[in-house]
N, C-alpha and C positions, 0 to 999 in steps of 0.2 A: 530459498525455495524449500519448502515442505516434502517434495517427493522427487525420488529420478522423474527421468524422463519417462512418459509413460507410453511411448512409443513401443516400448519392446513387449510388452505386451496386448496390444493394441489387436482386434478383430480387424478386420479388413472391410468390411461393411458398413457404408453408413447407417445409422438408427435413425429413420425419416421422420419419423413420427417427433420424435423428440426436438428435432431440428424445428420440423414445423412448428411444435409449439412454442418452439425458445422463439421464433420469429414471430409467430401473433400477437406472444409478451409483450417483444419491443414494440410492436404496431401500436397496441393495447396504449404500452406506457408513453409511448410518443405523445400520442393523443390525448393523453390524459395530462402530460407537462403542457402540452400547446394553449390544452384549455384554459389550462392556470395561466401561463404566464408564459403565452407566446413561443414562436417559433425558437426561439434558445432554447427554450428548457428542451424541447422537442430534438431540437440537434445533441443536444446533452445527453439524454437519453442512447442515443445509435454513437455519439461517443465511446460513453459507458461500455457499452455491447462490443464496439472492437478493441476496446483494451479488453474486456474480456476474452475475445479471441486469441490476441498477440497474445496474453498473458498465459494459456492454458498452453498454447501451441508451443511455444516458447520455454517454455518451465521454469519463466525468470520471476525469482525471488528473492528474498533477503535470508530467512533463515537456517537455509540448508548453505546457500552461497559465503555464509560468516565463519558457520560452526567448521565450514572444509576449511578452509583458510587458518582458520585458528589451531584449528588439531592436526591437519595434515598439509599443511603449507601450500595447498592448492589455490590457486586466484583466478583462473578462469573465468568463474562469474561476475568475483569481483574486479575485475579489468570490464567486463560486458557492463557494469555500474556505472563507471569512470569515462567510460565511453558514452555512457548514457548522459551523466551529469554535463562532460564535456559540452556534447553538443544542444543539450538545453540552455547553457547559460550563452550559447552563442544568441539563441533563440530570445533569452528571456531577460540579460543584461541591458540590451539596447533600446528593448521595449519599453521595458523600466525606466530607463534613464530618460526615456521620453515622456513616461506614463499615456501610452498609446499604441495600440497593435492592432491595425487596422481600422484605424476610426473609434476603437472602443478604447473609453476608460478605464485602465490597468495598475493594477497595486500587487506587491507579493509577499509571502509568508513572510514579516520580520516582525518576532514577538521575543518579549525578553527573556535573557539568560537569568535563570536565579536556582531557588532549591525544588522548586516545585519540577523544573524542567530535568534536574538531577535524577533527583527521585523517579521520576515518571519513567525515563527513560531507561535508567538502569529497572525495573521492574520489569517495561513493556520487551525486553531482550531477553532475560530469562523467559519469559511469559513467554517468546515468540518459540524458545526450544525447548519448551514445557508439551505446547500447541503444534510445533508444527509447521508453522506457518507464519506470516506475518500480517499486517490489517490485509493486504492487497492478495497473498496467501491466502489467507484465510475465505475469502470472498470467494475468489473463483475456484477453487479446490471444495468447497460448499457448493458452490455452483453448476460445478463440472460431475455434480453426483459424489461428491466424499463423504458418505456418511459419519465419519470421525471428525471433520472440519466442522459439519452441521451441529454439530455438538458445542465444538471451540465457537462458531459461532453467535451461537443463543448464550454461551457464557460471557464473549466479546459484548453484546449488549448490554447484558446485567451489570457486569461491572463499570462499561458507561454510566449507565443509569444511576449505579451507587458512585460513582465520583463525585456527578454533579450535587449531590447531597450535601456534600462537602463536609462532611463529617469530621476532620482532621482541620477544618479554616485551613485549606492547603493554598488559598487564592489571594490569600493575604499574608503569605510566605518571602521571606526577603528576595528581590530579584535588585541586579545592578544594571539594567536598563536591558535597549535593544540596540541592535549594531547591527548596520548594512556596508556592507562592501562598495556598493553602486552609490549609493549616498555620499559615502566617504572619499571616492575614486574618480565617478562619473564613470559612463558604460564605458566606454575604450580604457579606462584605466582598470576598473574593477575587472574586465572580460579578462588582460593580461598578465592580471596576478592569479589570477581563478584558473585558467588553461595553465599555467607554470605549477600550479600548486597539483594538478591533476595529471599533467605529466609526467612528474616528478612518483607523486602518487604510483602511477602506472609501471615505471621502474622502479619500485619500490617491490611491488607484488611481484613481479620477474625473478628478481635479486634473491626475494626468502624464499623463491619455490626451486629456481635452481641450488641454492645452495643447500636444500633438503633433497630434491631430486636426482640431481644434475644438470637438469632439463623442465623446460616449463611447458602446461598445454596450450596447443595452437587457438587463440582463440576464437577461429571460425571452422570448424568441426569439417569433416566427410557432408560433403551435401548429398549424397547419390540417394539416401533414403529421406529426401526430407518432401513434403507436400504442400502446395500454397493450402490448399482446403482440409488437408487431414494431419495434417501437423508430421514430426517435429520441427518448427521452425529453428534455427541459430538462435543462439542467446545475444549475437549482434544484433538481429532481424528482429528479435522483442524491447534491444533498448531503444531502437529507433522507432518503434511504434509508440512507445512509452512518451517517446520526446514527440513524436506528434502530436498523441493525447493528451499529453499538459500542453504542448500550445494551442490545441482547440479549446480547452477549457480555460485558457488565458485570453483568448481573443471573445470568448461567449460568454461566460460569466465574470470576465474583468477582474478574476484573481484565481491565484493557479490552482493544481490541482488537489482535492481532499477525499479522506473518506472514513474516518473514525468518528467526525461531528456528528453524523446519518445514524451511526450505532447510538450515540444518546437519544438525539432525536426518538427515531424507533419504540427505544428503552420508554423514555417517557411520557409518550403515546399510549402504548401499552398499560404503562402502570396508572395515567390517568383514566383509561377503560375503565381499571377495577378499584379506581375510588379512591388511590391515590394523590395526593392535592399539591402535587410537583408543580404547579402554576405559582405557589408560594414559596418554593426553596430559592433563594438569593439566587441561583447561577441561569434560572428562568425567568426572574423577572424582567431581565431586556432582553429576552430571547424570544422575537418575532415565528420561529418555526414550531416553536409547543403550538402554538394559538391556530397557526396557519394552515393549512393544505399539507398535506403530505406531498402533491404532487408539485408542491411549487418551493421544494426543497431541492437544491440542485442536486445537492450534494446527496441527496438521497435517491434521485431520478437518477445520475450515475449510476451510485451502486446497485441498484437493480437493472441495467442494464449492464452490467460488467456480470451478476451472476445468470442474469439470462445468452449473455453473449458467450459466459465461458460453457454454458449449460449447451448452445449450438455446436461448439468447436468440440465437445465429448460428443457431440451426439455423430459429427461428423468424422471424427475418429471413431467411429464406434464403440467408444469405450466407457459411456453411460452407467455404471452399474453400483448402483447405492448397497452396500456390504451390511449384511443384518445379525453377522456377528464378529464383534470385537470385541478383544477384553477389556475385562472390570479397571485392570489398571491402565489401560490405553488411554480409554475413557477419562476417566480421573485425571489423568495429565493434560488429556485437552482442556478440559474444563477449567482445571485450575489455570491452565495458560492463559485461555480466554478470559478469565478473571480477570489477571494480573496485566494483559495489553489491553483491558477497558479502561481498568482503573489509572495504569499508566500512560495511555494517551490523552484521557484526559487531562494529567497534571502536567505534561509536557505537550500540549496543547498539539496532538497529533502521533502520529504514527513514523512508518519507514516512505509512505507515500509523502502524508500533509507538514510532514519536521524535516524527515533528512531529503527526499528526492526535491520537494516545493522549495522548501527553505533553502537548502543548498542553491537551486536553481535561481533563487531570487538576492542569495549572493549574502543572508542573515548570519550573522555569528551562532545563534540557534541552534541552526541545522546543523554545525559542526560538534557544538556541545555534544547534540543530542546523539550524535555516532559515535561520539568517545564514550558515550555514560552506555549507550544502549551495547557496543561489544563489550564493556564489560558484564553487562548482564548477559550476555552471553554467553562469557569463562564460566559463569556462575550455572546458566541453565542446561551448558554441556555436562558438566558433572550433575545434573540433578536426573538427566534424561533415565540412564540405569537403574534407579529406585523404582522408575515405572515400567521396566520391562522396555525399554527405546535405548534403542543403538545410538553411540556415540558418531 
């Protein structure tokens, strides 16, 4: 995560106004996925909008939850990850192994390990504590009114955009294949190496915070201040919503959850507005969504609904307020963050959502790379933070 909790400073008053329009958004975008391409995209959409909520109410993220961990032996959040992973791959191993969840046709993130996913990922991890934030950070802290995210933002696209260029031939980079757990195991077998490996995981992070400690934090907090509609949720109470959000986007669009593809998308769009001839760069030519609808992009009808959802749950914490001055070097490190997790999600074909949370879930050797390569860019972007005026 990008920011504490932003419960302690929170007004006490809902912002109605704001509420209401983050809701006629979703009405708006429902209506406009349905038209494309039926009632899914439409459910996609109000998807989208409640991970937004969970996500804002919650304060669950990746790269405030890595950087404690690493410097100060806390895991709190990351136990609330473990917990989250857990119970997805309950959800998403057996599906798989069926290839079916509820009647729909289901596939999940397993792309291969090589250099490109190296690279990507050690970038997109400095990049995430450059920024702030992580792909799914970055969205609804945008969303929720951050004016510094809105920044990391629009840099998160460009450097989409400049990936897919492929400036570097990053796409024809040695990889030694792809590897699924579920494939390999069958779901009851892969579910019991997976749950053992998360367990294990789980007293691991106990072990290095007591032995810095004494003592490890509880990881379901004081509830007496917490709100179903005005937030703070628990950090348990966000990875459970998280695992419901990728199983609705597993059962509705028939492969799990994403949200960095949408930032190229976007990027691309855009740049062919102004004459740009991205329809003939190599990584567009089989790529169905330059050409297509915007609204019949899931993956893009999510994310607008995740930043109009997180944009409700500020408005219903009252805490809405776009900041109109920040510094020069703030700035600059959002920026540059957002560069560095465009460019490195698209080399490592996703983010902390579409690589480590999908991927992990769907049981890919990937998603595991891609969490060893991306904390160390981590180590890397905590010592980079102080050059820009940002706490360690």
């Amino acid at each position: 995560m990008s920011l504490a909790a932003p419960a302690l400073t929170r007004p006490r008053a809902p912002q109605s106004i704001v509420v209401a329009l983050a809701c006629a958004g979703l009405v708006a975008l429902a209506m406009l996925g349905a038209r494309e391409s039926g009632w899914r995209h439409a459910a996609l959409a109000c998807v989208g909008f409640l991970a937004g909520v969970a996500l804002y109410h919650s304060s669950f993220g990746f790269a405030f939850a890595w950087r404690r961990m690493l410097i100060d032996r806390r895991g709190r959040a990351i136990r609330a990850q473990l917990v989250m992973l857990a119970l997805a791959i309950l959800v998403f191993f057996p599906a798989l192994a069926q290839g079916s969840l509820f009647g729909q046709e289901v596939s999940g993130f397993v792309f291969p390990v090589g250099l490109a996913l190296v690279v990507g990922a050690f970038m997109f991890g400095v990049g995430m504590q450059l920024a702030g934030g992580c792909g799914s950070g970055t969205l609804y802290t945008a969303g929720g009114g951050n004016t510094r995210m809105i920044v990391a933002l629009a840099a998160f696209i460009a450097g989409s955009l400049a990936a897919t260029a492929d400036p570097l031939r990053w796409r024809s980079w040695p990889d030694i294949g792809a590897w699924s757990l579920v494939e390999a195991l069958g779901g009851a077998g892969a579910l019991a190496v997976g749950l053992l490996a998360l367990v294990a995981s789980y007293a691991a992070t106990l072990a290095l915070e007591r032995l810095r400690h004494g003592a490890a934090e509880p990881l379901i907090a004081d509830l007496s201040r917490s709100s179903f509609f005005a937030g703070p949720w628990p950090l348990v109470g966000g990875a459970v919503a998280l695992v419901l959000v990728n199983a609705a986007t597993l059962a509705l669009a028939g492969r799990p959850w994403g949200i960095t593809y949408g930032f190229a998308v976007w990027g691309a769009k855009l740049a062919a507005l102004v004459g740009v001839d991205v329809a003939h760069w190599p990584f567009w030519q089989n790529e169905s969504a330059l050409a297509a609808s915007l609204w019949s992009d899931a993956t893009s009808v999510m994310n607008l609904g995740l930043m109009l959802g997180a944009a409700a749950a500020s408005g219903l914490a009252g805490a809405y307020a776009p900041q109109a001055r920040i510094p020069l070097s703030s700035l600059t490190a959002a920026a540059l963050g957002g560069l560095l997790m465009g460019v490195g999600a698209r080399l490592a074909t996703g983010c902390n959502i579409g690589a480590f949370f999908s991927g992990l879930a769907s049981g890919s050797a990937h998603g595991l790379v891609w969490a060893i390569c991306a904390f160390a860019g981590v180590a890397l972007g905590a010592r980079l933070r102080p050059l820009f005026g940002l706490s360690r």
